[in-house]
C-alpha positions as CSV (number, residue, x, y, z in Angstrom):
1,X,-15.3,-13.6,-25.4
2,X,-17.1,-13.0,-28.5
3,X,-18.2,-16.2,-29.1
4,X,-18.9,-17.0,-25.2
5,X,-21.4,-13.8,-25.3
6,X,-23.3,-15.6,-28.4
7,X,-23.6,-18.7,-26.6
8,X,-25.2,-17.1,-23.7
9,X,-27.7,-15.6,-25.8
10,X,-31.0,-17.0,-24.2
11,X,-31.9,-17.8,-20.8
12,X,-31.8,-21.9,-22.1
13,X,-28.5,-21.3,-23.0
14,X,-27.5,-19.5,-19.8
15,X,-29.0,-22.8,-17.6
16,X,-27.7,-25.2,-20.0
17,X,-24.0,-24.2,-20.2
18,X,-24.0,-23.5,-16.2
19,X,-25.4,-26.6,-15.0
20,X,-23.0,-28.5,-17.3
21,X,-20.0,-26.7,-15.8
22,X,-21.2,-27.4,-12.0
23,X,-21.2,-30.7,-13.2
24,X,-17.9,-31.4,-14.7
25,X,-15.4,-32.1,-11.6
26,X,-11.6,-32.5,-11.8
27,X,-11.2,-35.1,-9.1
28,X,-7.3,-34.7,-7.7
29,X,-5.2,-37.0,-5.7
30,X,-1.6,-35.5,-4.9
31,X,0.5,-38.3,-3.4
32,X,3.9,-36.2,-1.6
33,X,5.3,-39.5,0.4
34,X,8.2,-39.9,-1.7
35,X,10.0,-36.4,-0.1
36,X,13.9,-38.6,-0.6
37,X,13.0,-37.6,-4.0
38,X,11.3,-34.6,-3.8
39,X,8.5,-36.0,-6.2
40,X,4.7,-35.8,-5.9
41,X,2.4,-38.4,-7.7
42,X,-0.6,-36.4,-9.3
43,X,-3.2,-38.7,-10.4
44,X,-6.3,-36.8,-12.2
45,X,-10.3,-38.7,-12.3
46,X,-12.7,-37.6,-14.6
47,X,-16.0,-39.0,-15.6
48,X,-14.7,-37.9,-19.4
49,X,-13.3,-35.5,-21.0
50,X,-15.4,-33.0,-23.8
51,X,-14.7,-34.9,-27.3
52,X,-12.6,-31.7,-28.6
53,X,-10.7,-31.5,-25.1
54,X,-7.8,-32.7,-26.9
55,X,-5.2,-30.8,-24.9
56,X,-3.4,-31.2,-21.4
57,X,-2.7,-28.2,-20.2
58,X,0.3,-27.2,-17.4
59,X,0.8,-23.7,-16.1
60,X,3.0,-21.6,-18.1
61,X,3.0,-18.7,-15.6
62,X,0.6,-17.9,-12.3
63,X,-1.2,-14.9,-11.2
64,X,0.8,-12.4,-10.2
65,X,4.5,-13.7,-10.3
66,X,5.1,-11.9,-13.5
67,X,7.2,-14.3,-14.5
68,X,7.7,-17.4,-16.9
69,X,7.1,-20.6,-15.0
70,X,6.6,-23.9,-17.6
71,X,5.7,-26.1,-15.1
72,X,5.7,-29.0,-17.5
73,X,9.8,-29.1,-17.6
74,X,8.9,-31.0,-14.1
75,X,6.6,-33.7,-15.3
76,X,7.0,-37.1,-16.4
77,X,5.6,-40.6,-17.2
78,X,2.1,-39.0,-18.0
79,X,0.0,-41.3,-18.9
80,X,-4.3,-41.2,-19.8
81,X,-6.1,-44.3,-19.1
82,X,-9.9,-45.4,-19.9
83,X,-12.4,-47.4,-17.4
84,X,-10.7,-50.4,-17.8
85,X,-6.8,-49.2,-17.3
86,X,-6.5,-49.5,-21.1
87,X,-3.7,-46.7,-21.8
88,X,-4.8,-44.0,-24.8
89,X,-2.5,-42.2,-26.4
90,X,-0.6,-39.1,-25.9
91,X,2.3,-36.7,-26.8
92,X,3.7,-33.7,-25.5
93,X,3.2,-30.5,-28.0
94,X,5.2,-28.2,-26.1
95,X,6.9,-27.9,-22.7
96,X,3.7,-27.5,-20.8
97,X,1.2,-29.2,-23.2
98,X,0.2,-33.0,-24.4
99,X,-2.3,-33.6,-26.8
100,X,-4.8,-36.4,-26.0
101,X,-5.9,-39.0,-28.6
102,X,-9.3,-39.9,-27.3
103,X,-10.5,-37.8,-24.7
104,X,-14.2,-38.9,-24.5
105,X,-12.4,-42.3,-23.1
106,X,-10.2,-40.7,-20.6
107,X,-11.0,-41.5,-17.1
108,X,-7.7,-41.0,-15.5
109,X,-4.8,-38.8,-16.3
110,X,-1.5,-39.8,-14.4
111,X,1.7,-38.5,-13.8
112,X,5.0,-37.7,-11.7
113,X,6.5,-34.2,-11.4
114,X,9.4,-32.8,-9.4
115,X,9.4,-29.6,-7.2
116,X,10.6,-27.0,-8.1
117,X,12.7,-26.2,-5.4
118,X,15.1,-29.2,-5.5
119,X,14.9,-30.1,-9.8
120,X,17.9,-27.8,-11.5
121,X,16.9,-26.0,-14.7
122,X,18.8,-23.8,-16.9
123,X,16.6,-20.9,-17.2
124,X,13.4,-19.1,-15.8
125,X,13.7,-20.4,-12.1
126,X,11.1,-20.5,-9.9
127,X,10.6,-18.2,-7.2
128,X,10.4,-20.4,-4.1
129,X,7.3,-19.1,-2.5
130,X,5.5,-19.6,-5.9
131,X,6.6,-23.4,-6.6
132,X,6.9,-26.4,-5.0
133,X,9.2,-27.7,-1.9
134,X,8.7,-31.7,-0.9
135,X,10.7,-33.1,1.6
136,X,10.9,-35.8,3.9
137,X,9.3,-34.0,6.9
138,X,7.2,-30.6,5.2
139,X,6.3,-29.9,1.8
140,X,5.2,-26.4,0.5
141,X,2.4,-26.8,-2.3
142,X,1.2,-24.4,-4.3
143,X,-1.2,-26.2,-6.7
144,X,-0.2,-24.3,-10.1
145,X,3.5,-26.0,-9.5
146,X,1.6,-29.8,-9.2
147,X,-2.0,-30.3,-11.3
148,X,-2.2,-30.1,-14.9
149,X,-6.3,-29.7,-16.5
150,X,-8.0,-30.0,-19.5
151,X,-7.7,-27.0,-21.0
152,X,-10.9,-26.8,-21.6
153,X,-12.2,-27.7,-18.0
154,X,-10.5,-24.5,-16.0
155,X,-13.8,-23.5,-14.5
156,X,-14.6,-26.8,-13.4
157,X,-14.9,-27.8,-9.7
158,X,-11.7,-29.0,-8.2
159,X,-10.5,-31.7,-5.4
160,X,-7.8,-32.7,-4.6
161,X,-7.0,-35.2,-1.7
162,X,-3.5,-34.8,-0.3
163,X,-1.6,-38.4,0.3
164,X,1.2,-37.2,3.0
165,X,3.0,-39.5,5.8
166,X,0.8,-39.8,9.1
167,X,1.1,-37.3,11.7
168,X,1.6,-34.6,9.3
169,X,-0.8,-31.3,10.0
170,X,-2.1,-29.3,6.8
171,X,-2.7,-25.8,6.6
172,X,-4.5,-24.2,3.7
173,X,-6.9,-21.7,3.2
174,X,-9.5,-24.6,1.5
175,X,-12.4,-26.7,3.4
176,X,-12.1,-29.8,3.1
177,X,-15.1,-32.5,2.2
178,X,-15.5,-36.3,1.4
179,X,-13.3,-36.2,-1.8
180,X,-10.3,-34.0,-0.4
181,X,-9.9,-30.1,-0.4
182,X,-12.4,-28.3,-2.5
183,X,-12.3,-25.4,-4.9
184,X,-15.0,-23.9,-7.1
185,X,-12.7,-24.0,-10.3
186,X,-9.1,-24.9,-11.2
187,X,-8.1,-20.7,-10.8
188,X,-9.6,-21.1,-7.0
189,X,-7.4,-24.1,-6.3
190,X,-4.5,-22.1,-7.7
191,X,-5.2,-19.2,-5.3
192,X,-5.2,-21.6,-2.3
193,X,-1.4,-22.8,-1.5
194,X,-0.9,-25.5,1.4
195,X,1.7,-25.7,4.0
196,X,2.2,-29.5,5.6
197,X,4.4,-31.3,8.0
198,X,5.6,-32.3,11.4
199,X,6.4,-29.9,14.0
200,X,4.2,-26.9,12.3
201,X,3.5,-24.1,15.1
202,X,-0.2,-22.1,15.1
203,X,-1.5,-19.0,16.0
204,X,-4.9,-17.1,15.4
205,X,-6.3,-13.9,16.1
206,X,-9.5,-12.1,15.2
207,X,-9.4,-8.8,12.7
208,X,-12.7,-7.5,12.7
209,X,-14.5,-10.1,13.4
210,X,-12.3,-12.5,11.0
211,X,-10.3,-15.5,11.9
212,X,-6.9,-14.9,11.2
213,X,-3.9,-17.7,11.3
214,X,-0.4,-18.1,10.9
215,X,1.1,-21.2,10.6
216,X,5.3,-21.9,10.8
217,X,7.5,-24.9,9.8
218,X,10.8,-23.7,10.9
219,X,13.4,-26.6,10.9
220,X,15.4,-25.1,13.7
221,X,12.5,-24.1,15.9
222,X,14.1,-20.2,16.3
223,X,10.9,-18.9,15.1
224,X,7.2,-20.0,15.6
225,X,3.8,-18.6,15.0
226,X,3.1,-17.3,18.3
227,X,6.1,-15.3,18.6
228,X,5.3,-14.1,15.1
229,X,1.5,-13.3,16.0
230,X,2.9,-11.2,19.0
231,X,4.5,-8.8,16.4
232,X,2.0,-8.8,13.8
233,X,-0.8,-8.4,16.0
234,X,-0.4,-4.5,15.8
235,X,0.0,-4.2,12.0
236,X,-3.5,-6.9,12.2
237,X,-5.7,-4.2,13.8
238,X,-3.7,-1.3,12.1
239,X,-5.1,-2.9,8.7
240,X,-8.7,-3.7,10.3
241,X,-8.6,0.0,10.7
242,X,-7.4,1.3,7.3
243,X,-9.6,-1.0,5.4
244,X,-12.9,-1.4,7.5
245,X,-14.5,-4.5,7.7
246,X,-12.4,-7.1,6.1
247,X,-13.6,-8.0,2.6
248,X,-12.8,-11.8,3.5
249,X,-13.9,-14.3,6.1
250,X,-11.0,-16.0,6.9
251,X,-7.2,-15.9,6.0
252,X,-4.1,-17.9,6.8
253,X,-0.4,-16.8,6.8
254,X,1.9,-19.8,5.8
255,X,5.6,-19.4,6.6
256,X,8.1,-21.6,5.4
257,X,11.8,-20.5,7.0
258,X,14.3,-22.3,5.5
259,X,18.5,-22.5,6.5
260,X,19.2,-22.0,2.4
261,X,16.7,-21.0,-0.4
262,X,17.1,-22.0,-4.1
263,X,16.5,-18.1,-5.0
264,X,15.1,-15.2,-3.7
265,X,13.0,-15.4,-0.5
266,X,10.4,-13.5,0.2
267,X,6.1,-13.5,-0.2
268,X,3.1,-14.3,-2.5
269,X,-0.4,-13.2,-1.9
270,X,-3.4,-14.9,-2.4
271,X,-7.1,-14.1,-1.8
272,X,-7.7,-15.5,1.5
273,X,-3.9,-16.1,2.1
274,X,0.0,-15.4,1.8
275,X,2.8,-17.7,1.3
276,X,6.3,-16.7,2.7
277,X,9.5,-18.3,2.2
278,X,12.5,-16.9,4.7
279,X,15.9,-17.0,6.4
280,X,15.6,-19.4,9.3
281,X,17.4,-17.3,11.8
282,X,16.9,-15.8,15.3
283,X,14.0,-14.2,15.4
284,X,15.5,-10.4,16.1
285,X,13.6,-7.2,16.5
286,X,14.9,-5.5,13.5
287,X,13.7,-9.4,12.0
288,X,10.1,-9.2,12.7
289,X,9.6,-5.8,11.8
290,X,10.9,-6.7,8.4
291,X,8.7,-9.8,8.9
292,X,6.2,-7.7,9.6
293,X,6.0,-5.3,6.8
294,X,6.3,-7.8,4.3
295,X,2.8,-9.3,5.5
296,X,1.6,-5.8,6.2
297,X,1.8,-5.9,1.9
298,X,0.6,-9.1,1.5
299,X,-2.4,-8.6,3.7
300,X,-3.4,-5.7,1.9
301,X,-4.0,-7.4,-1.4
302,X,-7.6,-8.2,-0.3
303,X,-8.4,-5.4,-1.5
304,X,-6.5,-5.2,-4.4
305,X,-6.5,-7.6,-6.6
306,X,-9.5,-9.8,-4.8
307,X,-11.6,-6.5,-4.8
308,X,-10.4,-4.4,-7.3
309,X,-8.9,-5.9,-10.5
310,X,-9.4,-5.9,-14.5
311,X,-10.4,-8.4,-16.7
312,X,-7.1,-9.9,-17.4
313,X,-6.7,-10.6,-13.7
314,X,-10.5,-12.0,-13.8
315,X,-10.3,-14.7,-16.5
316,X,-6.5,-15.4,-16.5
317,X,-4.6,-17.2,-19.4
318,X,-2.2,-20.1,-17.9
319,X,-0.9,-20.8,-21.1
320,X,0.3,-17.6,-22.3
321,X,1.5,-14.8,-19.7
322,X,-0.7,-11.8,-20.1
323,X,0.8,-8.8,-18.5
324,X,-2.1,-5.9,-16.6
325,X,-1.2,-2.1,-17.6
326,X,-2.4,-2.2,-13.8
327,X,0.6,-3.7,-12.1
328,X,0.9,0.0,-10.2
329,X,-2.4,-0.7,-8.9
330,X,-1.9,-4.2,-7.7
331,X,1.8,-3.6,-6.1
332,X,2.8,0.0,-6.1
333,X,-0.6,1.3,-4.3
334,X,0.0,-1.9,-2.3
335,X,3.1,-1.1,-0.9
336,X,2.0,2.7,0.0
337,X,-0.9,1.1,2.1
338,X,1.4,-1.4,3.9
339,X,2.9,1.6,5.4
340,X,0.5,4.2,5.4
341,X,-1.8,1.6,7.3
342,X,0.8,1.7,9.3
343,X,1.5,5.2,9.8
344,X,-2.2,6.1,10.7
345,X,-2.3,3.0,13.2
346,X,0.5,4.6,15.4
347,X,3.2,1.5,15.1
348,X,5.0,3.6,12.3
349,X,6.2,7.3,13.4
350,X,5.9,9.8,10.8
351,X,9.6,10.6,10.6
352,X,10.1,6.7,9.6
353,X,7.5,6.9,7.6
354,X,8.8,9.5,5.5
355,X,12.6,7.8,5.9
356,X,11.0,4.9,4.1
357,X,9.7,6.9,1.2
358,X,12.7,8.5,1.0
359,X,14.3,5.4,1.1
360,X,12.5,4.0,-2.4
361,X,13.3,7.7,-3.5
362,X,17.0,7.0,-3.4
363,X,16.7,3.2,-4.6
364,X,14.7,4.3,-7.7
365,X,17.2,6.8,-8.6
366,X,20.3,4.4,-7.6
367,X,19.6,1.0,-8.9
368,X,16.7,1.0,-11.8
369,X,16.2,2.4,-15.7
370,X,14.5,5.7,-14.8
371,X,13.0,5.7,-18.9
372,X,11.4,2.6,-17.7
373,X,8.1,4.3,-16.6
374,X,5.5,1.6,-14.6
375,X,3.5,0.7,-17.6
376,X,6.3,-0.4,-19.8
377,X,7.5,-2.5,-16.5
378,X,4.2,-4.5,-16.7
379,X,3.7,-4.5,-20.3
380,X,7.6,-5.6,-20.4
381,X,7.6,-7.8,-16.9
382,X,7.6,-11.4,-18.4
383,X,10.7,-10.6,-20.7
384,X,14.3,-10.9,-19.5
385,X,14.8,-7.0,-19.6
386,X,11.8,-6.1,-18.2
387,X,12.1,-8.2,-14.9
388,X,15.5,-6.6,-14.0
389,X,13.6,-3.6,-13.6
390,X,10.8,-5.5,-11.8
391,X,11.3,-4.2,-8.5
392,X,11.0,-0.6,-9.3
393,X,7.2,-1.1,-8.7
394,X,7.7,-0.9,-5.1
395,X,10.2,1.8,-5.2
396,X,9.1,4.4,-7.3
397,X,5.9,3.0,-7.6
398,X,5.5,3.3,-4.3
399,X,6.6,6.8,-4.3
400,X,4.2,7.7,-7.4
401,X,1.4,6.0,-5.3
402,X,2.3,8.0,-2.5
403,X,2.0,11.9,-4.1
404,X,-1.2,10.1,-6.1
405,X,-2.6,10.4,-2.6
406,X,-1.3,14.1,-2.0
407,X,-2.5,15.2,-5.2
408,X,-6.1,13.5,-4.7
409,X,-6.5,15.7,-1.5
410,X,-5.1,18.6,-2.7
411,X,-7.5,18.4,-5.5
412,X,-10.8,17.6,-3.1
413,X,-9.5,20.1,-0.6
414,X,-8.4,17.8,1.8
415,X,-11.6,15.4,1.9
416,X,-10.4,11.9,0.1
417,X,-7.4,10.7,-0.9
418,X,-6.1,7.2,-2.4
419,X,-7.7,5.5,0.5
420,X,-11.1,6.5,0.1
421,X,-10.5,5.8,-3.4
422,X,-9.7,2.4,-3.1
423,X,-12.4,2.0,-0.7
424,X,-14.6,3.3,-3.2
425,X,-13.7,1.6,-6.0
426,X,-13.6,-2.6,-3.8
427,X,-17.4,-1.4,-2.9
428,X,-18.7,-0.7,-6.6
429,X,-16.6,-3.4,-8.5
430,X,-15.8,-6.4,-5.3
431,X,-14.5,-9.9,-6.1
432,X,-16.7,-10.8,-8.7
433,X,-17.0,-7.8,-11.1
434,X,-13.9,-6.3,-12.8
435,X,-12.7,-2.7,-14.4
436,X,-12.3,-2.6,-18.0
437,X,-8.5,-3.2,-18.4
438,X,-8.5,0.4,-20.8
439,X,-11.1,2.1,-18.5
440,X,-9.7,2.6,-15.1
441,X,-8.2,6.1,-15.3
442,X,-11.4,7.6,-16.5
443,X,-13.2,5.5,-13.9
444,X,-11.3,7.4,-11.3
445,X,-11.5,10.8,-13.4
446,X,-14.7,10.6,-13.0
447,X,-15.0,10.1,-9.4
448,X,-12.6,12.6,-8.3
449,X,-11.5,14.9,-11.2
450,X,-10.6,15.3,-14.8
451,X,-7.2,17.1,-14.0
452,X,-5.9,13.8,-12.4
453,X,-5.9,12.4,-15.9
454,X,-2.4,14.5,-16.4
455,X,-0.7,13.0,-13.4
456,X,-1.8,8.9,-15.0
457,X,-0.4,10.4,-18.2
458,X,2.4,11.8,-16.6
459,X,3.8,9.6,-13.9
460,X,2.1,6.1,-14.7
461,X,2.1,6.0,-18.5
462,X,5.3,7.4,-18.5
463,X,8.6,8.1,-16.7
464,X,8.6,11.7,-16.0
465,X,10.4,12.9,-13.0
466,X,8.7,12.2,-9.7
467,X,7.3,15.7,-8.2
468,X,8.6,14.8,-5.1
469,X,9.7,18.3,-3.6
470,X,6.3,20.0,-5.0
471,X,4.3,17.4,-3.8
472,X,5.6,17.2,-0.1
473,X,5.7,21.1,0.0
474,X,2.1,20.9,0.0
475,X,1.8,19.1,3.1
476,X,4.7,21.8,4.6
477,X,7.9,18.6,4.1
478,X,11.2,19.4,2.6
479,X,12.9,17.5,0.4
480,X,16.3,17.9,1.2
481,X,18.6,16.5,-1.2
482,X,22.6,15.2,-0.2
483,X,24.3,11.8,-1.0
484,X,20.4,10.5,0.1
485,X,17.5,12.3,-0.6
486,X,15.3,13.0,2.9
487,X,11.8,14.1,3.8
488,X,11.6,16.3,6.6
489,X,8.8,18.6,8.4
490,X,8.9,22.4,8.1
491,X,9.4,23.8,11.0
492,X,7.9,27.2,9.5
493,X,4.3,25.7,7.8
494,X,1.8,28.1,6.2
495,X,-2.1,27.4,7.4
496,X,-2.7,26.1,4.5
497,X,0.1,23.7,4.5
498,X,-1.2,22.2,8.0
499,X,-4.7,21.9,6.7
500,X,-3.5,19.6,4.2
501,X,-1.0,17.9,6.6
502,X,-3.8,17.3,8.9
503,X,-5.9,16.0,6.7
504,X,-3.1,13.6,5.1
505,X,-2.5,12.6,8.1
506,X,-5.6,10.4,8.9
507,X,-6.5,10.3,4.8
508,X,-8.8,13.1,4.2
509,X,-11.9,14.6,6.4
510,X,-14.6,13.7,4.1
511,X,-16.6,10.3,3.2
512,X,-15.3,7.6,1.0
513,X,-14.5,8.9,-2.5
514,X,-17.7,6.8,-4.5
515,X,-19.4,5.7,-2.0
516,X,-22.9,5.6,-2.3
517,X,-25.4,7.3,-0.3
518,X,-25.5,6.1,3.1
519,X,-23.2,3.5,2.3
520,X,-20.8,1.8,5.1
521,X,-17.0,2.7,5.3
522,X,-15.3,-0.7,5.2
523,X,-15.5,-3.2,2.3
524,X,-18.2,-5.2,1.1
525,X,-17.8,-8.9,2.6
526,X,-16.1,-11.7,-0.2
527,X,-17.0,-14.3,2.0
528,X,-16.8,-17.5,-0.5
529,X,-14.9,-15.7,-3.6
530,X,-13.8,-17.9,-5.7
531,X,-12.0,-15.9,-8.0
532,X,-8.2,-17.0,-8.6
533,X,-6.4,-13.6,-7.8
534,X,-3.5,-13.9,-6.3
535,X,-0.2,-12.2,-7.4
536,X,3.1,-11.4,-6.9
537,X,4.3,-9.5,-3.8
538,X,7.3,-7.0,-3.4
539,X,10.4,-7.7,-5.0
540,X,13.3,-5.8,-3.3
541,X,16.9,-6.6,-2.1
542,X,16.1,-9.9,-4.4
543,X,13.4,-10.3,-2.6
544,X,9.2,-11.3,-4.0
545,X,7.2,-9.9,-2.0
């Protein structure tokens, strides 16, 4: 960063080094007709490659998954050719890199690689939803799973034209042009996944004004999108409310139901999309509620990470997995919303409500290291130890999340809580301008109050006991402990108890926490972000979400 900041040192600079970047393009073509073998043929164009671009790069880990990936286990045959198909040399330097001899020569990089669903390895699997499925009659792409880059090219613009057998429908959140699909950098095609084949099923519906989609492949044609746009059409508006105006202008929800799944099923979020891998089953109530709630989550994450996200998230490091002191923000405060949203939209009764925060109550306590605290789960997520305490972000996390909101209110006198917060926060930093990975709790210390500094330090930093009884007794709810902990209402509350209840209830009385003067309610618009911020989603029951 240092040395970026020097280069940008004069306005000449500035013009020079942008226009050279538009110009550099990383031309794709993505060939998935060979699904028998569950192999794609990536070939890469390039008008040249930078002299000291010496270095191939594949993804080592994504945004978000928290986990190890190394991609380049899959490839093979790569090969970099100049103008005149004369091959150049190369070798591989590591599992996901090869160095290239000549790059200023290179005009085409070629190679084959394997998905990830189908190719066996002996360690760090892929989770389904976050690699690659290609088959004879579907294939499931995200783009971090298929295209290596010049390291040195990330930021370029992106195509990539998609060779697939005819009659086969796409479905991606990209638009595509003359050259294929486009993307304003290498991240942005990374935060775009693609769903393809025969027999997909659509639905769309309008959030705010937005165009909303939900595309199924389901091979035994128990499930399809309208059927799941009928049950998420509630949770839809129920969002639309708790968020304001959606901060996007389009999103797509690709579902991929499979009969087995090469590990655990569930969801990753994108920017203007989600990815799902699930059962294939009959499509029962207690099914699409589940269904349901897991999108509920996913669907939040426009606002955070597309709207509200450090540094690390901004500029993120393929090669080496960077872990965010953050992850509560980006998943524990994530899975609060998906049911307070809820909650506060009517589809969720407050005794459920409660049941379910009970519920991670329980789990936390049952299942997971309680001297783990949630910053030593992300600083520790991309080691072997740390992931088996992984899913503890959307337990206890949750539940932390959950009295950060109680405590915010009691400490405004019932005006804002952690929505207002969040709302405040998307409007003053948005898509394109991140936190300060070490600044955030003084950022919110400052726009609420100093004394919420203890609770961070307490229940974030580290692993001190949830206040879950003193917490909820503000708002006039027992915790009644027994084989499993429950929340229930007082039937006896003080005045002041209901004043805060009431307020809780529908997220404070006042304006948004940092809003500025006048300023609207809902999210600024990140119509056209290109930022690559997806991430993980809930991991529960074996389960990404």
């Amino acid at each position: 960063m240092t040395a970026m900041r020097k280069l940008l040192a004069t306005p000449f600079a500035l013009v020079f080094l942008f226009s050279a970047d538009a110009a550099a393009q990383l031309h794709y073509t993505v060939d998935v007709r060979d699904g028998a073998s569950h192999t794609a043929r990536v070939t890469l164009r390039v008008d040249s490659l930078p002299a000291r671009d010496t270095v191939f790069q594949f993804a080592a880990t994504a945004p978000g998954t928290y986990q190890t990936m190394n991609i380049g286990r899959f490839v093979s045959e790569l090969r970099a050719t100049d103008a005149r198909g004369r091959e150049i040399a190369t070798r591989q330097l590591g599992t996901n890199t090869w160095h290239i001899g000549d790059p200023r020569r290179v005009r085409q990089v070629s190679y084959r690689i394997k998905d990830t669903w189908n190719t066996p390895v002996s360690e760090f699997p892929v989770y389904p939803m976050a690699g690659s499925d290609i088959d004879t009659d579907h294939a499931l792409l995200n783009p971090h799973a298929l295209l290596g880059f010049p390291r040195g090219m990330q930021r370029s613009r992106v195509t990539m034209r998609l060779v697939h057998p005819s009659g086969w429908t796409v479905v991606t959140p990209l638009s595509e042009g003359r050259d294929g699909y486009e993307a304003d950098s290498y991240d942005h095609m990374v935060d775009s996944p693609f769903l393809l084949g025969t027999g997909l099923s659509m639905a769309s519906v309008e959030v705010t004004g937005v165009p909303v989609r939900v595309a199924v492949y389901s091979p035994s044609g128990q499930i399809t999108a309208p059927q799941l746009m009928e049950h998420m059409r509630g949770m839809l508006n129920a969002a639309g409310q708790f968020i304001g105006q959606l901060p996007v202008d389009r999103y797509v929800f690709l579902f991929r139901f499979t009969p087995r799944s090469p590990g655990a099923t569930g969801a990753w979020e994108h920017s203007y999309s989600s990815a799902y891998v699930l059962p294939d089953t009959v499509l029962t109530p207690r099914y699409a509620a589940g269904i349901t709630s897991t999108a509920a989550h996913e669907f939040f994450h426009i606002v955070t990470p597309l709207n509200i996200h450090s540094e690390i998230v901004e500029h993120f490091n393929f090669e080496t997995p960077t872990p965010s002191q953050h992850l509560w923000l980006y998943e524990s405060v994530t899975e609060w919303a998906s049911d307070k949203m809820q909650q506060e939209g009517g589809l969720m009764p407050l005794d459920r409500y409660l049941g379910e925060m009970a519920g991670k109550l329980w789990v936390d306590r049952t299942y997971f290291d309680s001297t783990y605290s949630l910053a030593k789960i992300a600083e520790t997520s991309f080691t072997t130890e740390g992931a088996k305490q992984f899913g503890n972000v959307y337990m206890r996390g949750a539940v932390i999340a959950a009295l950060l909101d109680i405590r915010l209110l009691q400490l405004s006198d019932g005006r804002t809580g952690l929505r207002h917060l969040m709302r405040g926060l998307a409007r003053d930093y948005g898509k394109s301008r991140p936190f300060p990975e070490d600044s955030l709790f003084g950022i919110i210390a400052a726009r609420t109050s100093p004394e919420i500094l203890d609770f961070f330090e307490r229940y974030v930093k580290n692993a001190e006991r949830p206040p879950v009884r003193e917490y909820y007794a503000l708002l006039g709810i027992d915790l009644v402990e027994g084989e499993r902990p429950s929340l229930v209402l007082n039937p006896n509350p003080t005045e002041a108890q209901l004043r805060l209840r009431e307020a809780w209830l529908r997220s404070g009385t006042g304006a948004s926490a940092g809003a500025p003067s006048g300023g609207s309610d809902g999210l600024m618009s990140a119509a056209g972000s290109t930022g690559m911020l997806g991430g993980a989603g809930r991991v529960g029951s074996g389960r990404l979400r």
